[in-house]
N, C-alpha and C positions, 0 to 999 in steps of 0.2 A: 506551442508544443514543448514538450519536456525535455533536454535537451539528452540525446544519446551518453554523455560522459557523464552527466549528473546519474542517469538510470546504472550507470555500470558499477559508480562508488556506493549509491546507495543499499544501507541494508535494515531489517527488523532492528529495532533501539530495543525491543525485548528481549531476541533472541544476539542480537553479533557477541556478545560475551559468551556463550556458554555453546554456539552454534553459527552457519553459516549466516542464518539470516535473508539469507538471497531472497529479493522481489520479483515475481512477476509482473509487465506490464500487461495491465487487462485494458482493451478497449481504449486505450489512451486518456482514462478518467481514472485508475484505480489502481493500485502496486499490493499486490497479496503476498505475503509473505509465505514462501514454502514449509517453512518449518513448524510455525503456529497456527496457521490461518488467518490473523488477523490482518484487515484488509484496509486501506490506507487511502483516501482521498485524494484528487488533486484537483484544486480550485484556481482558477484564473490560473491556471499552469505552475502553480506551484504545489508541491507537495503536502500534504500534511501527516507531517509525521511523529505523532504525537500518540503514547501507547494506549494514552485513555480515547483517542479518536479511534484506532485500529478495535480496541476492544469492543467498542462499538457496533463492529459490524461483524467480528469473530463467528457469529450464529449462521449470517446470511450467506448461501451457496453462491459463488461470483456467479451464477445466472442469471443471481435475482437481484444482484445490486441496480441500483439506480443510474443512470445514465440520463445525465450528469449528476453528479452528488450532488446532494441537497446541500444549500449553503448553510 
C-alpha cells in the first residue's frame, strides 16, 4: 500500500505549477487528479507518475478504469 505521507506530497506534474494539482486516491490502484483528470496508475505500489501515463487514461470515467492497472 501507498504510504499515507507519500499520497498527501503528492500532486499532478501537469497541473502543480499553474494549479493545485491535488490527487485523489481511487480504489487504492489509481490517483486522478482533480484539476485535469488525468488519471495516474500505481503498480507494485508505486506510483506512476508520468504525464504521458496520466494522459493515457484522461478519456476514461474512474468507473471504468481497470482494477488493477494493466501493467
Amino acid at each position: 500500500m501507498v504510504s499515507q505521507d507519500l499520497l498527501e506530497i503528492l500532486r499532478c506534474p501537469a497541473c502543480v505549477r499553474e494549479k493545485d494539482g491535488l490527487l485523489e486516491f481511487y480504489k487504492e490502484t489509481w490517483l486522478i487528479c482533480q484539476d485535469c483528470d488525468r488519471k495516474y496508475p500505481i503498480r507494485d505500489e508505486i506510483p506512476v507518475m508520468l504525464i504521458d501515463e496520466g494522459d493515457k487514461w484522461v478519456a476514461v470515467r474512474k468507473e471504468d478504469l481497470p482494477i488493477p492497472p494493466p501493467k
